[in-house]
C-alpha positions as CSV (number, residue, x, y, z in Angstrom):
1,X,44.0,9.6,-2.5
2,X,47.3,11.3,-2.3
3,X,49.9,10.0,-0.1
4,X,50.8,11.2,3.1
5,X,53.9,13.8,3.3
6,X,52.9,16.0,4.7
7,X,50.6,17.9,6.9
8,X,49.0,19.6,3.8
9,X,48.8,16.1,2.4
10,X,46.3,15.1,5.5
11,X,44.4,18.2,4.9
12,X,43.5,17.2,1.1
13,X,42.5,13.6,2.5
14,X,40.6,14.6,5.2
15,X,38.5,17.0,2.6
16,X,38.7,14.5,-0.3
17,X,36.8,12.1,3.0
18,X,34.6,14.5,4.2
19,X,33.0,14.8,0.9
20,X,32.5,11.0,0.1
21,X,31.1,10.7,3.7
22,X,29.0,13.6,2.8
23,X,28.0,12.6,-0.7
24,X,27.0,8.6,0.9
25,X,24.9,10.6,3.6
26,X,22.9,12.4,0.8
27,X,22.3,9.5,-0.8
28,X,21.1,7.8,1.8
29,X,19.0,10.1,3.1
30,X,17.9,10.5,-0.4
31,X,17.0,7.0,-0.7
32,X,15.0,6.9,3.3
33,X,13.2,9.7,1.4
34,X,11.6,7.8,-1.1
35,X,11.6,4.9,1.0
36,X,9.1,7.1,3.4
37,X,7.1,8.3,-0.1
38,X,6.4,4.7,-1.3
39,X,5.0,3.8,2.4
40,X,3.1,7.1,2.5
41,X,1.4,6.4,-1.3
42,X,1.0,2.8,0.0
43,X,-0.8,4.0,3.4
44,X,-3.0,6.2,1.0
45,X,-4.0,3.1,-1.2
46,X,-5.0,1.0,2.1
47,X,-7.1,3.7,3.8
48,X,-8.9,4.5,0.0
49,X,-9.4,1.0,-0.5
50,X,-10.4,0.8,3.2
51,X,-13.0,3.9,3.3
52,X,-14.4,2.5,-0.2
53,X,-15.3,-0.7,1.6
54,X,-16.8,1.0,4.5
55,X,-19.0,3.0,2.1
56,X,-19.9,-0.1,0.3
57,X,-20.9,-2.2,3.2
58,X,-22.7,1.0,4.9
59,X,-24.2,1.6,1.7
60,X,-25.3,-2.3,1.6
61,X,-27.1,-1.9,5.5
62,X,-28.8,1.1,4.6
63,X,-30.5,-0.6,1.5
64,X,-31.5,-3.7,3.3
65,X,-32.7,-1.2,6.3
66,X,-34.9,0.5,3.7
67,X,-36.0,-2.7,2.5
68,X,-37.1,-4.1,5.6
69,X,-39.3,-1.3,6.8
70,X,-40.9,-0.8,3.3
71,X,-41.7,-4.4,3.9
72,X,-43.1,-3.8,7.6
73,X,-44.8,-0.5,6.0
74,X,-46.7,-3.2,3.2
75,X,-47.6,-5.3,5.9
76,X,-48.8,-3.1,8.0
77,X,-51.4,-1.3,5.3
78,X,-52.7,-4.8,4.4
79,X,-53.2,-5.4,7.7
80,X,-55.5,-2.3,7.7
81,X,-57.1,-3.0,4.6
């Protein structure tokens, strides 16, 4: 930083300030960014891993559903024979 003189002397600190403040906001704003992306990809997992063990288990009730009335279906055309 150059010392203080004069009022020119001000003027080159207060720029050579401005841009470190401005260069620490972009980085921080740069790192919130992939802050947000790694919480967004994570989200993403969850709700995949989620949906996949919705389909899974509806999958699962549907089989046994079938199951059971096949079975009531036997039953029944025993019962007739």
């Amino acid at each position: 930083m150059p010392p203080l003189y004069s009022i020119v002397d001000w003027d080159k600190r207060r720029t050579v300030l401005e841009a470190f403040e401005w260069e620490q906001w972009i980085s921080r704003e740069e790192e919130i960014e992939d802050c947000q992306q790694l919480r967004l990809d994570l989200v993403k997992r969850l709700m995949k891993k989620r949906h996949n063990k919705i389909k899974i288990s509806s999958e699962a009730k549907m089989q046994n559903t079938k199951t059971r009335i096949e079975q009531e279906n036997m039953k029944k055309i025993k019962k007739i024979r």
